[in-house]
C-alpha positions in Angstrom: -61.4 22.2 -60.7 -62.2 24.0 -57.8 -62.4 20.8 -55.6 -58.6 20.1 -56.8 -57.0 23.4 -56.1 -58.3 22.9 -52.3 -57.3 19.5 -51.6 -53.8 20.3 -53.4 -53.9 23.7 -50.4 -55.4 21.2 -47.5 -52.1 18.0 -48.6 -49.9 20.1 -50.8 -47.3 16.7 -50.3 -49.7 14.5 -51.2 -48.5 12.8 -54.7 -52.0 12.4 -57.2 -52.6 8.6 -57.5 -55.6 7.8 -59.8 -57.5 6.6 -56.5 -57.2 10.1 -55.0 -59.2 11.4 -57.9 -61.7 8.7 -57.5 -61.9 9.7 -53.8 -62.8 13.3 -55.3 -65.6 11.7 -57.9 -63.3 14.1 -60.4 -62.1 12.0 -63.5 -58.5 12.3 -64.0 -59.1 12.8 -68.3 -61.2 15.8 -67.3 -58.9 17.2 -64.6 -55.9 17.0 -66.7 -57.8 18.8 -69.8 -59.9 21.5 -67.6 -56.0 22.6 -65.7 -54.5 22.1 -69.0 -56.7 25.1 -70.8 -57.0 26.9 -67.9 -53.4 27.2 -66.3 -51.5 25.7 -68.9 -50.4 22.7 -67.1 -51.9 19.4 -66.3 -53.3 19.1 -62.6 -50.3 16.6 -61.6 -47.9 19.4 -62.7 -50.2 22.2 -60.8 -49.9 19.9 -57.6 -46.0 19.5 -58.2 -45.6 23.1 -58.9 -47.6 24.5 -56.1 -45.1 21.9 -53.5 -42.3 23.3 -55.0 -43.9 27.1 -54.7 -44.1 26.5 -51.0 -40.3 24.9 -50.9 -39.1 28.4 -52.8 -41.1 30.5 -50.1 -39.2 28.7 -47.0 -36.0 29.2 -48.9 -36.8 32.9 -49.0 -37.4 33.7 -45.3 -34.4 31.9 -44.6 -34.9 28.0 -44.6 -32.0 25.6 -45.3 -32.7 24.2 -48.7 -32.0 20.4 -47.1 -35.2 21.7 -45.0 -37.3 23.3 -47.6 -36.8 19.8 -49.7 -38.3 17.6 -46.9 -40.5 20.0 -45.7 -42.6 20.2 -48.9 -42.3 16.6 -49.8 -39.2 15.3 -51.6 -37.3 12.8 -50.1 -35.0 12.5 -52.7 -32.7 15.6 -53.1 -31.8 14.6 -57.1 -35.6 14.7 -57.3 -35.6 17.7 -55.7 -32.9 19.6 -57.7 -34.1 17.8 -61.4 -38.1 19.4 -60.7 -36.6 22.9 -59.4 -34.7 23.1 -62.1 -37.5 22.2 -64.6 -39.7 24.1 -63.3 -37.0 27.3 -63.5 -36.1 26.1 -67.1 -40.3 26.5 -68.2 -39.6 30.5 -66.4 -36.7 31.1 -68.1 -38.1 30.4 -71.8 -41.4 31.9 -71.0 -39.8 35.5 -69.4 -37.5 35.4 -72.5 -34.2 35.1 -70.0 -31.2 34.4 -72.2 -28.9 33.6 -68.9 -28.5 30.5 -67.1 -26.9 29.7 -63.5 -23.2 29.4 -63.6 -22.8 28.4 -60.4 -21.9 24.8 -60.9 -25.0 23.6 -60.1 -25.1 24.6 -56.8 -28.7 24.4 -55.0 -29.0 27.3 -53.2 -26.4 29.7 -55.7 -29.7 28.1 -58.3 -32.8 29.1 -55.5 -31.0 32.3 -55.5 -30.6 33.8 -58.5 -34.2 32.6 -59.9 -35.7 34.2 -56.5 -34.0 37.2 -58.0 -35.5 36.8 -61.6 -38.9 35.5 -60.8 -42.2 37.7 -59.9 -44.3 34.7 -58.9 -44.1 30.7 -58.8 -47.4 29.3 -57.1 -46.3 31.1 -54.0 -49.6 32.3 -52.4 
């Protein structure tokens, strides 16, 4: 597992094909069952996690959102807002938060007020 965490910190954009596994000599049934028990996610949802994790720490000193997005990978700003917004959504029904953004579905009014109710999301 070791071997995944640092090619996730050395290409944190890069999106998980089978072949990059193969590349690794990791197979992908064992990857996804090891990060699975160990940090409760599959390795594919680790990887997408930690990009988002590093588009939440630009937002915090300051970055544009618009920047942030493209900066950690997404082209696609729907993608973008749908994974930000799942990844919140896991937070908010593991921390027990009974309060949702009524903002009306604004990005950054979103990035802000979880920044405000989160202690940690794969920002190292």
């Amino acid at each position: 597992m070791q071997i995944l965490v640092e090619a996730v910190e050395k290409a944190p954009k890069k999106r998980w094909k089978d072949r990059y596994f193969q590349e690794l000599s990791v197979d992908t049934s064992t990857a996804r069952r090891q990060f699975k028990k160990r940090f409760g996610m599959t390795f594919v949802e680790y990887a997408c996690a930690r990009r988002m994790g590093l588009a939440v720490k630009q937002i915090r000193a300051g970055d544009p959102v618009i920047e942030a997005q493209l900066s950690s990978g997404y082209e696609s700003g729907s993608v973008f807002r749908d994974t930000f917004s799942r990844i919140m959504e896991c937070l908010r029904r593991s921390s027990g938060m009974i309060k949702f953004l009524r903002h009306h579905g604004s990005i950054r009014c979103l990035v802000q007020y979880y920044l405000l109710q989160m202690n940690r999301l794969f920002i190292f």
